[in-house]
C-alpha positions as CSV (number, residue, x, y, z in Angstrom):
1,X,-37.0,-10.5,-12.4
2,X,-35.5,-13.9,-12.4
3,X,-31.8,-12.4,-13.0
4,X,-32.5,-10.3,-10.2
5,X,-33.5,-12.5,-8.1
6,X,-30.4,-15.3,-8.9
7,X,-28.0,-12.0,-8.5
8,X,-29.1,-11.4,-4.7
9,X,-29.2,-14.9,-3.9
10,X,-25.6,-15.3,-5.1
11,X,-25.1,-12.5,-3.0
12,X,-26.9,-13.7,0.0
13,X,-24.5,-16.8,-0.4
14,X,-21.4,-14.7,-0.7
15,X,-22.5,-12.8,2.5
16,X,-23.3,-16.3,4.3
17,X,-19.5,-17.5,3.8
18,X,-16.6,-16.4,5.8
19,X,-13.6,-14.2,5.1
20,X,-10.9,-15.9,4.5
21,X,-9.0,-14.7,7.4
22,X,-12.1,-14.9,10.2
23,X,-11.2,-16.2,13.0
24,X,-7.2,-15.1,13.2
25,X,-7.0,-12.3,15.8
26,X,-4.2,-9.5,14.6
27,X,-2.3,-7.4,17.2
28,X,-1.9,-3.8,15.6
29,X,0.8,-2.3,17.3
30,X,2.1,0.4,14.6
31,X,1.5,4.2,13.4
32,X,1.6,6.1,10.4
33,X,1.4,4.5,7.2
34,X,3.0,0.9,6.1
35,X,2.0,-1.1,9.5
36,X,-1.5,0.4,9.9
37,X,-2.2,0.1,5.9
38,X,-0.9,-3.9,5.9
39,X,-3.2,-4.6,8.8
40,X,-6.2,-2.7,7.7
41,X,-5.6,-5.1,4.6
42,X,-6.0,-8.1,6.9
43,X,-9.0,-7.1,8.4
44,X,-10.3,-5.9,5.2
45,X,-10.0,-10.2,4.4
46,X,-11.6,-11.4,8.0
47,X,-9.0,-11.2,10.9
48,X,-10.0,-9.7,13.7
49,X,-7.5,-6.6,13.9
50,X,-7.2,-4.9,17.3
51,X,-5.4,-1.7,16.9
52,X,-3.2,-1.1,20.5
53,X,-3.2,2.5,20.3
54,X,-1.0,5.2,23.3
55,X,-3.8,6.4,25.1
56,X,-3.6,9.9,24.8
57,X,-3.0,11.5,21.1
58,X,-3.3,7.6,20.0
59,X,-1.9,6.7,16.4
60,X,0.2,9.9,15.1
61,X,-2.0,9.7,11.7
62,X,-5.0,10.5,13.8
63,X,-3.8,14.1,14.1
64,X,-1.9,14.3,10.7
65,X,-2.6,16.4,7.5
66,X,-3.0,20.1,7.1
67,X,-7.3,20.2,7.4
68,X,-9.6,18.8,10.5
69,X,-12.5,16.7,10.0
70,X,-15.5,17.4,12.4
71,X,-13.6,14.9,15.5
72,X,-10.2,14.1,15.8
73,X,-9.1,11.9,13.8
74,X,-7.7,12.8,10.1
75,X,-8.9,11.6,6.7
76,X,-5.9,9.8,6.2
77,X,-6.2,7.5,9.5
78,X,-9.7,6.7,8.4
79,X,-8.6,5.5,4.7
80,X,-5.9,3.5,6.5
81,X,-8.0,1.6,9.7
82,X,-11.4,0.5,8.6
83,X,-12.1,-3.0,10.4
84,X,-10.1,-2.6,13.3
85,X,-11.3,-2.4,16.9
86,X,-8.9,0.1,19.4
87,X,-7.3,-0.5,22.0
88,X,-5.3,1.9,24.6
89,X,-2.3,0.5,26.4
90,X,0.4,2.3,28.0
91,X,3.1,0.2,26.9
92,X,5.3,2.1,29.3
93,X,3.8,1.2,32.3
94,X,3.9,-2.9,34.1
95,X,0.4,-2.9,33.8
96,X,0.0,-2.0,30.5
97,X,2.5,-4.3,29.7
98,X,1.4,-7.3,31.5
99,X,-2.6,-6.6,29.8
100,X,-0.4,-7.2,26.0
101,X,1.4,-10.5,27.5
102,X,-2.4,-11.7,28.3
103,X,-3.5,-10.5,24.9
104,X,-0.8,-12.6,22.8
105,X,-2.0,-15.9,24.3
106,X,-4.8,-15.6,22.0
107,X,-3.6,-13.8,19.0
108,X,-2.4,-15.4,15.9
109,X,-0.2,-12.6,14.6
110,X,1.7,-9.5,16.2
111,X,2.7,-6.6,13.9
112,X,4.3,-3.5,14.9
113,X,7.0,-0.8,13.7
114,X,9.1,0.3,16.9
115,X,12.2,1.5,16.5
116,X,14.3,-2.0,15.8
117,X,15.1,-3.0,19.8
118,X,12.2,-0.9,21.1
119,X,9.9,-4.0,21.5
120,X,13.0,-5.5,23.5
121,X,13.6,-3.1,26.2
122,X,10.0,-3.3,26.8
123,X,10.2,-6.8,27.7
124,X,7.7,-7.9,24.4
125,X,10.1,-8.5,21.7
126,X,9.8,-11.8,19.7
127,X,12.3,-14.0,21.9
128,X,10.2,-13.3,24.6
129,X,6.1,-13.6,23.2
130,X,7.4,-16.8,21.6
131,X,7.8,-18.3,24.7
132,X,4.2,-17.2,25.4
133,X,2.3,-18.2,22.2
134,X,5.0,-20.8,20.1
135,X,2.3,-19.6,16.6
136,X,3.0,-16.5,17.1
137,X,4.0,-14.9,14.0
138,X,5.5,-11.6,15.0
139,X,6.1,-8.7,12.2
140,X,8.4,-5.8,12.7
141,X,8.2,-3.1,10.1
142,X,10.8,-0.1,10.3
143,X,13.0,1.9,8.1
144,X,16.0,-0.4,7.7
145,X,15.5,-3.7,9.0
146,X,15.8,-5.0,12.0
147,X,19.9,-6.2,11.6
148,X,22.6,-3.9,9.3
149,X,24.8,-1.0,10.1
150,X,21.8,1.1,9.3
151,X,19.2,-0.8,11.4
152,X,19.2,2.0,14.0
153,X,18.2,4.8,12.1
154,X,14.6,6.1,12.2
155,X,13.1,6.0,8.5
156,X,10.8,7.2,6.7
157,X,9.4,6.4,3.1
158,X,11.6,9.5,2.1
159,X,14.7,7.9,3.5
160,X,13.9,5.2,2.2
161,X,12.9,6.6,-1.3
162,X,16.2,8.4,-1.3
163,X,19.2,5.3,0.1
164,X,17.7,2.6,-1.9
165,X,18.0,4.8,-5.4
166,X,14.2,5.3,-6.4
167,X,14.8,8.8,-6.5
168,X,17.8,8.6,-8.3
169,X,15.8,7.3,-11.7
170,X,13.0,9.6,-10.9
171,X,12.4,12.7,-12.7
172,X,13.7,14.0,-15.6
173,X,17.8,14.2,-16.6
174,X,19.5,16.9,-15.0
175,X,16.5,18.1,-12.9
176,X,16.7,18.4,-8.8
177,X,16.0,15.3,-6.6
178,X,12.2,14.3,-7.1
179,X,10.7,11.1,-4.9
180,X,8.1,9.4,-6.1
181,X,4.5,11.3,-5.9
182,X,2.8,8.6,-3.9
183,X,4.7,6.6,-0.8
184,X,6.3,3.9,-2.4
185,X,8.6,2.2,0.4
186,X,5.6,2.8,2.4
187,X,3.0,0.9,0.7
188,X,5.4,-1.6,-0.8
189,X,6.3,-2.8,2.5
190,X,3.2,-2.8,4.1
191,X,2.0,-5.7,0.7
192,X,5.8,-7.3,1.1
193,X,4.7,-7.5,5.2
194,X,1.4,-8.9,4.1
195,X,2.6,-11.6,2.2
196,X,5.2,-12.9,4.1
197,X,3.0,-12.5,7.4
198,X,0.7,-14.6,5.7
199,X,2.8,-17.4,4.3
200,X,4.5,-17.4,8.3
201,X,0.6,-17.9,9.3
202,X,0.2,-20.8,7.0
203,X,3.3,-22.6,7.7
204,X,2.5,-22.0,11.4
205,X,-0.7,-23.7,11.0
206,X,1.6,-27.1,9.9
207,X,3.9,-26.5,12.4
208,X,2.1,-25.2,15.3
209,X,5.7,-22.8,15.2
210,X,5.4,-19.1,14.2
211,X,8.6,-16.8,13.5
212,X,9.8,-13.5,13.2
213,X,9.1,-11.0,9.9
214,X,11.5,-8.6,9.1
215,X,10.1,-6.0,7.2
216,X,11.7,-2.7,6.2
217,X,10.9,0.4,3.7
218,X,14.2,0.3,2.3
219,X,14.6,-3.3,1.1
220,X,11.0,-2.8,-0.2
221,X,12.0,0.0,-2.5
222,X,15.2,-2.0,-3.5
223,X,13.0,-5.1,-4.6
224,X,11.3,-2.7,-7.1
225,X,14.1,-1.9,-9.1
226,X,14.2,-5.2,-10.9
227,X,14.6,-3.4,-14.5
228,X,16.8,-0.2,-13.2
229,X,19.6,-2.5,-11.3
230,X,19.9,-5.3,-14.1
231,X,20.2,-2.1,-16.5
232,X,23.6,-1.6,-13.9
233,X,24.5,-5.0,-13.6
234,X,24.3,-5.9,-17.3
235,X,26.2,-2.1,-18.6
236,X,27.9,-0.9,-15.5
237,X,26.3,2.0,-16.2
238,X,24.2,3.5,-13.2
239,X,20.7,3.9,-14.6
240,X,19.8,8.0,-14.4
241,X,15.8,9.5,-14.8
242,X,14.0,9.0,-17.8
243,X,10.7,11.2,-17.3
244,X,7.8,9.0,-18.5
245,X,10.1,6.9,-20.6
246,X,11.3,3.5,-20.3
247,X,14.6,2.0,-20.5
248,X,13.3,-0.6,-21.9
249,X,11.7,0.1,-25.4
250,X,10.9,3.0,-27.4
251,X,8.5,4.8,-28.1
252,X,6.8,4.1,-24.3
253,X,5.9,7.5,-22.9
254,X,4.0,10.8,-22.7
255,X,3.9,12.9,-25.4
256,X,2.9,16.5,-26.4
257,X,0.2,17.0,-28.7
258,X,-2.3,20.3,-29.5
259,X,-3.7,20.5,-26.0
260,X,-1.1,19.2,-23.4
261,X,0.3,15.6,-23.1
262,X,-1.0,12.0,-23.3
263,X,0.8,8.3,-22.6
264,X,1.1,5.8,-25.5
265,X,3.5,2.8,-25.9
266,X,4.4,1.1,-28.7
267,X,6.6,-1.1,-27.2
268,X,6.9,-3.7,-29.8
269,X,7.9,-4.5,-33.1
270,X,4.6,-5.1,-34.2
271,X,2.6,-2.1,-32.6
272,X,5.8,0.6,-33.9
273,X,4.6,-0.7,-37.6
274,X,1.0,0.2,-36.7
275,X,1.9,3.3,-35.3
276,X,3.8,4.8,-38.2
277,X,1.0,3.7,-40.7
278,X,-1.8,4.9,-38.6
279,X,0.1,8.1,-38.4
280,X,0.9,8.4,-42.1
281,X,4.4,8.2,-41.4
282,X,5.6,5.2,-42.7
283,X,9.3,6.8,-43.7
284,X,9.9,6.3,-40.4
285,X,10.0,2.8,-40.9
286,X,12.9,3.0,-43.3
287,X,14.9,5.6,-41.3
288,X,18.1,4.1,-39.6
289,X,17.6,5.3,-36.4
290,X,14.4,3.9,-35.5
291,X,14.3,0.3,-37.5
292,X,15.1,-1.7,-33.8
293,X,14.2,-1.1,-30.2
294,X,17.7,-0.8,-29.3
295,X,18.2,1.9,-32.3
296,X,14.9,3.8,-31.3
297,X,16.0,4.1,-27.5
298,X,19.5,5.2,-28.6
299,X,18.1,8.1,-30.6
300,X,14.7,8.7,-28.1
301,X,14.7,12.1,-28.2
302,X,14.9,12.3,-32.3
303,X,12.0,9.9,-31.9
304,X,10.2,11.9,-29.4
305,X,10.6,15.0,-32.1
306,X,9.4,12.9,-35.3
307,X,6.1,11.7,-33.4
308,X,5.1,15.0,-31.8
309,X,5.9,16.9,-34.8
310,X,2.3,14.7,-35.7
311,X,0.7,14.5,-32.4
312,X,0.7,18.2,-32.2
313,X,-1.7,18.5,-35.1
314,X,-4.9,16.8,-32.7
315,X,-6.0,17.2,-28.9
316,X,-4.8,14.5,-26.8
317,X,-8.7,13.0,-27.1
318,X,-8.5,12.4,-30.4
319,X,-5.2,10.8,-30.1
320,X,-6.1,8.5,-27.2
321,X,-9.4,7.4,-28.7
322,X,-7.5,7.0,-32.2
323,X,-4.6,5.0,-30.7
324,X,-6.9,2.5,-28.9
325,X,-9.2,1.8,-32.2
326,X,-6.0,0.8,-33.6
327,X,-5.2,-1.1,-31.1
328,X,-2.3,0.9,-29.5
329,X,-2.2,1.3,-26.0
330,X,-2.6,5.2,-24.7
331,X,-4.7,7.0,-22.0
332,X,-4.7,10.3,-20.4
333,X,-3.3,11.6,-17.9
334,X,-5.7,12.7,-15.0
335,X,-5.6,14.3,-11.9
336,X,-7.2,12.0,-8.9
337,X,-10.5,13.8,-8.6
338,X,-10.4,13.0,-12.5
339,X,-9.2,9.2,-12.0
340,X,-11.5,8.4,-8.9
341,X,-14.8,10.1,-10.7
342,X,-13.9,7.9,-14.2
343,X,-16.6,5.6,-15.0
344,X,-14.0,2.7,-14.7
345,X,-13.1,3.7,-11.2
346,X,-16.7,4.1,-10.4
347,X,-17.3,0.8,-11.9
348,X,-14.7,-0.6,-9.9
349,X,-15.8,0.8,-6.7
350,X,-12.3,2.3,-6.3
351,X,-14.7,4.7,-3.9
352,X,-16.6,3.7,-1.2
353,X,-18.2,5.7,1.6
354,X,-18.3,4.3,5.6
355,X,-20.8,5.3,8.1
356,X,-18.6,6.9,10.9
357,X,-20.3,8.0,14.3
358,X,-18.6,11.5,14.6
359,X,-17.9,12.4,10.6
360,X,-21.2,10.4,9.6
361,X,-20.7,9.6,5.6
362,X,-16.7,8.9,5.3
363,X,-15.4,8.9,1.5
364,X,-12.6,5.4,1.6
365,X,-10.1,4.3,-1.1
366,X,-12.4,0.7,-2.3
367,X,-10.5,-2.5,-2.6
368,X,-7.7,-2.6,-4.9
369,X,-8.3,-6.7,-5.5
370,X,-11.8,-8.5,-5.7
371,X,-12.8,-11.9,-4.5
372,X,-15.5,-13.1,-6.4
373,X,-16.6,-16.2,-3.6
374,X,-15.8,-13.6,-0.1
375,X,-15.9,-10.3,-1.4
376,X,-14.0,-7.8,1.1
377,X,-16.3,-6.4,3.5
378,X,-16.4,-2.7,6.0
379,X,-17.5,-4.6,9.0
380,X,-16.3,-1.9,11.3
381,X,-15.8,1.9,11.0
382,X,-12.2,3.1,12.0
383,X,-12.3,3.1,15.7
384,X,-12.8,5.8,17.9
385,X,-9.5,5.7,20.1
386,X,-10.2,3.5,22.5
387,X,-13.4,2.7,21.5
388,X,-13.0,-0.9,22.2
389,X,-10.8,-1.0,24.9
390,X,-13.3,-2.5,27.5
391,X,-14.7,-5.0,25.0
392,X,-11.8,-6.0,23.9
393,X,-10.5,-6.8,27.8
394,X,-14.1,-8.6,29.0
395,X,-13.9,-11.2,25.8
396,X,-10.6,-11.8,27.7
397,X,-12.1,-12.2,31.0
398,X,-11.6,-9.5,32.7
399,X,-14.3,-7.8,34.6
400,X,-15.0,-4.2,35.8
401,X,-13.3,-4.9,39.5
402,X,-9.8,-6.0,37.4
403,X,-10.8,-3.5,34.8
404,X,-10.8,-0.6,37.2
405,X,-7.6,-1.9,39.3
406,X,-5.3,-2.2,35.9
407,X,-7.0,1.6,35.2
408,X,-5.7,2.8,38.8
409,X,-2.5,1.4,37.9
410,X,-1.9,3.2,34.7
411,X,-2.8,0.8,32.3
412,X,-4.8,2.7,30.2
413,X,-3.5,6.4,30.5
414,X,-0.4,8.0,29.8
């Protein structure tokens, strides 16, 4: 009873204490994937995110993927905005315009994925909010940056995936172009956009001076290639797909046994010599083409042959479980019905469900990174589009007279 008790008062106190980022008030002004997904991951932390939505059809992943919900808006849009409040502005219009100039006096951060130059014919790129709010730190995410000969071309994590040579080492030799099976450029570049955002918030805070992020999917994908482009830079050799192996040790991969596949990786020295006696094949120690790493990935696919010729005698359960009692790293491979119901992710809380006023019980992706003094909180169920829109503008100080002329003056509607 006493344990129970100290648990819930630590958690009383963990409720009691801020989120890091309370207080700082986030402008939202992006679709799809990486700029929604970065924010949401700022108000997951505290901020106060308000999502500036075109009224209308409002964020494009509202309406997106192949199934409907009961309302609206998409699973995917409500994995990717939890915490948010919305907002609808017709950017296009003065008066929508002029309601975001009186919104950036307060706001601590802008982020938004326009076309590069959008945001300036508009009259609300940086050059001009700066002269607004001096702390503003204002984040533009698109396809290719906002300078370079390709600056002006739309992109998409595809594009992205493809020009920056992901999908050139993905896959298997020889086989058709294959991108990666989860948004890469995407996701990396909304945590790159993250990060710097909140260094330029930090160093603001010294300063009192924000700046200008430049964000884009396709230096995101190049920053992951640390081990493919030193493979170039150190042979001269372009670096070409490898399946589940790994250019840089041997044997690091999936492999076949009685009932389908499984991962392991002996990727040292000392775990290829507990692999071969565990396996009862210590000759394999004394052959010539697997005594080194550099000998073992010059003959991988001899390897590959030895190893299943003994994996294939057991299902890959037995292998898994027999490989981690010796200390030899290996898991299955499972589908994501099969990794979300694990009793790790479970344990994790890698799913969480969010009361939603039109879909009632909404199944959410939990947080991928745990603060143990502010734990990560759903304060707010992914907005309604517009839901907020009058709340938003009276915490600013406008009242319903103002409210309804900026309304007859096509603020609000398209």
């Amino acid at each position: 009873m006493k344990e129970a008790e100290a648990s819930a008062n630590e958690q009383a106190k963990k409720a009691a204490r801020p989120l890091p980022l309370a207080g700082v008030r986030v402008l939202d002004i992006s679709q799809v994937m990486a700029g929604p997904y970065a924010c949401m991951l700022l108000a997951d932390l505290g901020a106060d995110v308000i999502k500036v939505e075109p009224p209308g059809a409002g964020d494009q992943t509202r309406g997106a993927m192949g199934f409907k919900m009961k309302g609206a808006d998409s699973l995917g849009f409500l994995n990717m905005n939890r915490n948010k409040r919305s907002v609808t502005l017709n950017l296009k219009s003065m008066a929508g315009r002029e309601v975001l100039l009186r919104m950036v006096k307060d706001a601590d951060i802008l982020l938004e994925n326009y076309r590069p130059g959008a945001m300036k014919r508009l009259g609300l790129g940086y050059e001009v909010l700066k002269e607004i709010n001096p702390r503003l730190v204002y984040t533009s995410i698109s396809g290719f940056g906002q300078t370079g000969p390709w600056a002006d071309r739309p992109g998409f994590d595809l594009m992205a995936q493809a020009m920056s040579g992901v999908m050139s080492v993905t896959g298997y030799p020889n086989s058709p172009p294959v991108k990666a099976g989860v948004p890469v450029a995407d996701i990396g570049c909304a945590l790159f956009a993250v990060y710097a955002t909140l260094s330029a918030y930090i160093g603001a805070k010294a300063s009192g001076e924000g700046q200008h992020v430049d964000a884009s999917l396709f230096d995101s994908a190049l920053a992951f290639s640390v081990w493919d482009i030193c493979d170039y830079w150190g042979t001269g050799k372009p670096p070409e797909p490898l399946g589940t192996s790994n250019k840089m040790t041997a044997p690091y991969q999936a492999m076949a046994c009685s009932d389908g596949y499984f991962v392991m990786g002996a990727n040292n020295q000392k775990l290829w010599q507990q692999l071969c006696v565990l396996l009862e094949r210590q000759e394999l120690l004394r052959d010539p083409r697997f005594t080194t790493i550099s000998l073992r990935l010059a003959n991988r696919p001899a390897l590959e042959a030895e190893l299943e010729r003994t994996f294939r005698q057991h299902p890959k359960d037995y292998w898994v479980q027999t490989l981690l009692d010796a200390g030899i790293p290996a898991g299955p491979i499972l589908s994501y019905p099969e990794a979300f119901g694990s009793e790790h992710a479970r344990a994790r809380g890698m799913r969480m469900e969010i009361d939603h006023p039109v879909e009632g019980s909404v199944p959410n992706i939990g947080f991928a990174v745990k603060l143990s003094g502010t734990p990560q909180q759903v304060r707010r169920h992914p907005p309604l589009l517009g839901e907020h829109t009058d709340e938003v503008l009276g915490e600013m100080g406008i009242g319903a007279g103002e409210l309804a002329e900026l309304r007859a003056q096509g603020a609000f509607a398209a």
